[in-house]
C-alpha positions as CSV (number, residue, x, y, z in Angstrom):
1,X,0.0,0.0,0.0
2,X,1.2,3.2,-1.0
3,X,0.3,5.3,2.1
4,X,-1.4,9.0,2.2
5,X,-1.0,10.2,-1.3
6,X,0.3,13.5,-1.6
7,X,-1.8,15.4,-5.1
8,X,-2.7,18.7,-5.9
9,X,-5.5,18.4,-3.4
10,X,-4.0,16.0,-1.1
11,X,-6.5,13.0,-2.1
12,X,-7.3,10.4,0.4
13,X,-4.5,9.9,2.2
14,X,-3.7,6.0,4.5
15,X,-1.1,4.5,6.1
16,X,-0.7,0.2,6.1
17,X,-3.6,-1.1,7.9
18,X,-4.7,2.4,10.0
19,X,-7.8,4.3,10.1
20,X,-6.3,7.9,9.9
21,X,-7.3,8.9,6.9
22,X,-8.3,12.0,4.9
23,X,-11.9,10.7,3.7
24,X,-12.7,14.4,1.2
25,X,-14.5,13.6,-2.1
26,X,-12.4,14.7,-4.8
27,X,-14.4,15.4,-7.9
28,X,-12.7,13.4,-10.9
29,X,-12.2,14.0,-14.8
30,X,-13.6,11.3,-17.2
31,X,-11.7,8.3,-17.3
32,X,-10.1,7.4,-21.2
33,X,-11.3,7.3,-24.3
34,X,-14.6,9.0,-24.4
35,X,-15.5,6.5,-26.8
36,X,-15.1,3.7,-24.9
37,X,-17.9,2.3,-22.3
38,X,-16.7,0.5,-19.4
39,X,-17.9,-3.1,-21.0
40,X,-15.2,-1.5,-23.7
41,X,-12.9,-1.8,-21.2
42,X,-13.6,-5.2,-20.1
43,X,-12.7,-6.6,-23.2
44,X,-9.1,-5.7,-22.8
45,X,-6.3,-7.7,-21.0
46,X,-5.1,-5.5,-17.9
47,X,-2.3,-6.0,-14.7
48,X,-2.9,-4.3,-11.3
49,X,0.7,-4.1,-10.2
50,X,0.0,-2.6,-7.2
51,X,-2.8,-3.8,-4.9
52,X,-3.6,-5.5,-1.5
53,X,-6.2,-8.1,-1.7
54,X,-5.3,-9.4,1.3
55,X,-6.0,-6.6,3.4
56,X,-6.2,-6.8,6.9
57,X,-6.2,-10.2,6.9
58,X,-8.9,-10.8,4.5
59,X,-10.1,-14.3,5.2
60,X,-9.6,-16.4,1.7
61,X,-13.3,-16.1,0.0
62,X,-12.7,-12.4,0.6
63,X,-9.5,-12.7,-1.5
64,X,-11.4,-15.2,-3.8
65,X,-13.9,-12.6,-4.6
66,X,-11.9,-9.9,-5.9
67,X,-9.9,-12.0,-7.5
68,X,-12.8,-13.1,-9.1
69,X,-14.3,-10.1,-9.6
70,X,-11.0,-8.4,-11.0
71,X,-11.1,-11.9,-13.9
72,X,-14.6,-10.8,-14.8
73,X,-13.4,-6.9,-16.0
74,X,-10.2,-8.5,-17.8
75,X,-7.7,-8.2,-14.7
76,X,-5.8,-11.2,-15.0
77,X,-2.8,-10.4,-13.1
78,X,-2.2,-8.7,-9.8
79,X,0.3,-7.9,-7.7
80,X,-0.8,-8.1,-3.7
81,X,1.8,-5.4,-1.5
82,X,3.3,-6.3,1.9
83,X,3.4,-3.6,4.1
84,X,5.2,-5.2,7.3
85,X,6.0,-8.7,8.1
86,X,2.4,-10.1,9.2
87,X,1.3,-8.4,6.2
88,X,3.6,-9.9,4.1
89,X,3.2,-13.3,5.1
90,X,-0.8,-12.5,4.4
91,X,0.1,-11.4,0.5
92,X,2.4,-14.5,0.3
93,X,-0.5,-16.6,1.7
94,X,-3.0,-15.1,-1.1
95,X,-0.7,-15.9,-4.2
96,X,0.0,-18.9,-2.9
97,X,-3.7,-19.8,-3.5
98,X,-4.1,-18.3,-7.1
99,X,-2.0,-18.7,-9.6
100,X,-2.9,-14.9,-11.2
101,X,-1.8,-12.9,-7.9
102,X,1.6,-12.0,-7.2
103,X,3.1,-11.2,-3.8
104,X,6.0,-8.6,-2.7
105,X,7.5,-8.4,0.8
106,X,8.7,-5.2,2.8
107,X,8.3,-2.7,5.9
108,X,6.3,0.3,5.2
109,X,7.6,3.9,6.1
110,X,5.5,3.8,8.8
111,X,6.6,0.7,10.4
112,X,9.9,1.4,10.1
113,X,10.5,1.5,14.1
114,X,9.2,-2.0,14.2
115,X,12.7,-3.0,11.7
116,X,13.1,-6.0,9.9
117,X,14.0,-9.1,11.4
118,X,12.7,-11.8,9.7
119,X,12.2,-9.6,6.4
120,X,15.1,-11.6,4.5
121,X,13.4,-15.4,5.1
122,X,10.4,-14.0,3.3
123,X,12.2,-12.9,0.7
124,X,13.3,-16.3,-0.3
125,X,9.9,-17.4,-1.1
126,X,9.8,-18.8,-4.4
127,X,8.3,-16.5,-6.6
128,X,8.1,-13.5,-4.5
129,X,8.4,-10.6,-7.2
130,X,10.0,-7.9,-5.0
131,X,11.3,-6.0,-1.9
132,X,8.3,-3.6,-0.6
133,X,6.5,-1.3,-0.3
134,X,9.3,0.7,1.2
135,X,10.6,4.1,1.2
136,X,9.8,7.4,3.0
137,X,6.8,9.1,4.5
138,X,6.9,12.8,5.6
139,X,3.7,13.4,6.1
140,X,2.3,11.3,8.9
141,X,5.6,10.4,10.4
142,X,4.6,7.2,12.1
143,X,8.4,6.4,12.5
144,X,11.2,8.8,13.0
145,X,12.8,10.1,10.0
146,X,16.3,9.2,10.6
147,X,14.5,5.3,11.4
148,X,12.8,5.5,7.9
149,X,15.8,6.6,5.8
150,X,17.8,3.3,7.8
151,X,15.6,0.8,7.0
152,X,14.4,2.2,3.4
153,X,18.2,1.6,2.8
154,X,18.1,-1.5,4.1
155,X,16.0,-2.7,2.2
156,X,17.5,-1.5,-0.9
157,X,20.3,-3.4,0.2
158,X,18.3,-6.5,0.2
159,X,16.5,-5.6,-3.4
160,X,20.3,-5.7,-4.1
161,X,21.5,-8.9,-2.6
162,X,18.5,-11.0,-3.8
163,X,18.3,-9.5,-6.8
164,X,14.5,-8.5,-6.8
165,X,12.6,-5.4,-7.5
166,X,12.4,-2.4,-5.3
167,X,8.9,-1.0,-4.8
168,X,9.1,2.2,-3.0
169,X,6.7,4.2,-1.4
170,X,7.4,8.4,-1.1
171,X,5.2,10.8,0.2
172,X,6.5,14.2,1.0
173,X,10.1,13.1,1.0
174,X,11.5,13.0,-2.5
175,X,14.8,15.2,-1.7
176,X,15.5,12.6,0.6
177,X,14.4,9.4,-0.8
178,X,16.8,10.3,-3.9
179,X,19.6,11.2,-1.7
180,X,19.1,7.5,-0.2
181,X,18.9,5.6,-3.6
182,X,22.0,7.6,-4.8
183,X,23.9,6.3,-1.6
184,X,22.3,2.6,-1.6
185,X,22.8,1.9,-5.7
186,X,18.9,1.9,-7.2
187,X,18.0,-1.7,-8.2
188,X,17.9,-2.7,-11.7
189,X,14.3,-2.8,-11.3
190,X,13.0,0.2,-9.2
191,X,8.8,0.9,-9.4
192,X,7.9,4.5,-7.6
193,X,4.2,3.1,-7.1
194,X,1.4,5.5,-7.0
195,X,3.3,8.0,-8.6
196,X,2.2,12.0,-7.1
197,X,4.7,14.3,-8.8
198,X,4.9,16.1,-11.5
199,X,7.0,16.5,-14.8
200,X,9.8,17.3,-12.4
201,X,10.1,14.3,-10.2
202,X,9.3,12.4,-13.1
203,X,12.2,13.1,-14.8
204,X,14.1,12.7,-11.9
205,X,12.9,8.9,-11.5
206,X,13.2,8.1,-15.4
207,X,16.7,9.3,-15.2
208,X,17.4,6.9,-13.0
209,X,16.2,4.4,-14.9
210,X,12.9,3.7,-12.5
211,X,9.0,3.0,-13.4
212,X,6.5,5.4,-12.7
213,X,3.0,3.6,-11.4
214,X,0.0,5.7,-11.9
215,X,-3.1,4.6,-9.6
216,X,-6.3,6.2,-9.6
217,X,-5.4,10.0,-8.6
218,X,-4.8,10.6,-12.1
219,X,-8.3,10.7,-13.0
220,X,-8.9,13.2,-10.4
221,X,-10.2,16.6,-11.6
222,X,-7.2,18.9,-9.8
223,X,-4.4,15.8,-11.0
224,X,-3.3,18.4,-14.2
225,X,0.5,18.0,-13.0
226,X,0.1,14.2,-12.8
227,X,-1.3,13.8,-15.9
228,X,1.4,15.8,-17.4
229,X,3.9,13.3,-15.9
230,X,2.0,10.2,-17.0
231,X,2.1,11.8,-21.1
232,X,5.8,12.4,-20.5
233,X,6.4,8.8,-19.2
234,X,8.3,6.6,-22.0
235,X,6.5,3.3,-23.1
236,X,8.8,1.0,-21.6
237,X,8.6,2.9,-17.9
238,X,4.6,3.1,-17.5
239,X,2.8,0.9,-14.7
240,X,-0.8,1.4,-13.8
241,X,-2.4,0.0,-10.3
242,X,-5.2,0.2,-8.2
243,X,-3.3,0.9,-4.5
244,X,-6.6,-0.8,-3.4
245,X,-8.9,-0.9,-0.8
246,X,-7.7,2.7,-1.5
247,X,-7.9,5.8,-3.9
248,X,-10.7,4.7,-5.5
249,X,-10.6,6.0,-9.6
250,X,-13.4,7.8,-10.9
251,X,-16.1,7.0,-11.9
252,X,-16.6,4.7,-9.1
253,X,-15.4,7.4,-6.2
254,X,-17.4,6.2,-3.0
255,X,-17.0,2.8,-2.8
256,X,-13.8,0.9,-2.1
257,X,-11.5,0.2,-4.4
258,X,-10.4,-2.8,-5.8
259,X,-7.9,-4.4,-8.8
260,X,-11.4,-4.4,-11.3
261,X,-11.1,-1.0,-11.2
262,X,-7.7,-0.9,-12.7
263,X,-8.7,-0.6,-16.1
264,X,-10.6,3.2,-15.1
265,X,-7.0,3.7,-14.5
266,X,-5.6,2.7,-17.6
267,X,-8.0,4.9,-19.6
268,X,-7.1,7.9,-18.1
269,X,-3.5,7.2,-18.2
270,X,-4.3,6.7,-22.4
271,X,-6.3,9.5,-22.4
272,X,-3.4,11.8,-20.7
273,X,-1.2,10.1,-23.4
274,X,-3.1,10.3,-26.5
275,X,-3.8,6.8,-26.8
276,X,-5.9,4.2,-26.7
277,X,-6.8,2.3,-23.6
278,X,-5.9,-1.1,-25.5
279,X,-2.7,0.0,-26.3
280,X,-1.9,1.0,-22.7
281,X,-3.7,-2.1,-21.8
282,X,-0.9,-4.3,-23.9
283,X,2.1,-2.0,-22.8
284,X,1.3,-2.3,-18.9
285,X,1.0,-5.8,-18.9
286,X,4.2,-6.2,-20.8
287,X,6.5,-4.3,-18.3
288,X,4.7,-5.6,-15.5
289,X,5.3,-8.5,-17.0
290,X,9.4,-7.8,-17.4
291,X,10.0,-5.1,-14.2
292,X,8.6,-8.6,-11.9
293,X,10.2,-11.2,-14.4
294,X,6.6,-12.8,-14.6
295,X,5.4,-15.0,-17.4
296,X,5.0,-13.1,-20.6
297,X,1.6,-14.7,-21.0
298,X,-1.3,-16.4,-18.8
């Protein structure tokens, strides 16, 4: 889980597993193609690379469900997000039971003070996809600052070590969170999930070689800057994601998110881009499909 998003009009914001959130409707721009109906949508092949089906524990029909559900509006493939070590072992447990989810493993920002003992034995799970979420959070500072930047290098270091992808988390901290990938080495494979910046941080990620992952903040009406970033974003860089239970994407603000929703995403992204949703449909799943080293086809 990405935590409290920081956008133009600071959009929900969460932490891993915590009810302190910022719950304001954001009004939201049309999602995509105007062209294209959500059964459109449907039709096409999409990749939540960023989600937590497993949320709070969610006991297995729970996770069944949305899996389920996600199949039904062509999300085939998702990636569920550890956000500390019980909640790692919980995503583990949920691709373990379905073949089409994907688990990572990591301590979030704001679990940094707990550390991460036990972190590395999870990461030797076969087919764990990568080392997260982890990174730096400013804005709630539910663990010290100088505790965050230690264990977001860390973990780095283990992204390193076991050569696996780096998922990072940054709210309100981007001076700093370079400043620590400059000094740890950035992975081979670095994802900036939910992406919140603009053209400038952008840059800054691409030009070190990282993927930007848009979730559903880009369809939000005040999200110009975003959008600028996600038209900017080369082919081969471009992830889209739900972040779900959270930031629910237009048009479905209200209720709580989940990976179906993805492909609302993935329309706005094409429309920010010029394109069409099937195209960013196809280009997601591939570089999902390569930043994880997951089967190029289901």
């Amino acid at each position: 889980m990405n935590s409290e998003k920081k956008g133009p009009e600071q959009p929900e914001g969460r932490g891993p597993l915590r009810p302190d959130r910022d719950r304001r409707e954001i009004t939201s721009v049309p999602d995509g193609d105007p062209a294209q109906t959500p059964e459109d949508l449907t039709a096409l092949r999409w990749v939540d690379n960023h989600c937590h089906v497993h949320h709070r524990g969610a006991p297995a029909d729970q996770v069944t469900a949305q899996v389920e559900d996600a199949a039904a509006a062509g999300v085939t493939r998702l990636v569920t997000v550890g956000c500390d070590l019980d909640d790692s072992r919980a995503a583990i447990a949920a691709a373990a039971a379905h073949p089409e989810v994907y688990a990572t493993a990591g301590v979030h920002p704001h679990d940094a003070s707990g550390g991460i003992d036990g972190l590395e034995d999870l990461l030797r799970t076969p087919g764990l996809v990568a080392v997260g979420e982890c990174g730096l959070d400013y804005f709630y500072e539910h663990s010290p600052r100088d505790v965050q930047r230690r264990i977001f290098a860390d973990q780095i270091a283990l992204a390193h070590a076991h050569d696996l992808a780096l998922m990072i988390h940054t709210r309100d901290a981007w001076d700093d969170t370079f400043d620590v990938l400059e000094a740890e080495g950035v992975p081979e494979r670095t994802i900036f999930h939910c992406f919140t910046g603009g053209p400038d941080e952008a840059r800054r990620c691409l030009d070190l070689g990282a993927h930007l992952s848009f979730s559903g903040i880009v369809t939000f009406k005040h999200s110009d800057e975003l959008r600028e970033a996600a038209a900017l974003c080369p082919d081969d860089r471009l992830l889209v994601e739900t972040d779900s239970p959270y930031l629910t994407p237009h048009p479905h603000r209200g209720e709580r998110n989940r990976p179906a929703l993805v492909r609302f995403v993935g329309a706005a992204v094409a429309a920010a881009r010029g394109r069409s949703a099937a195209e960013i449909a196809q280009l997601t799943w591939d570089n999902t499909a390569r930043v994880y080293r997951l089967p190029a086809a289901q």
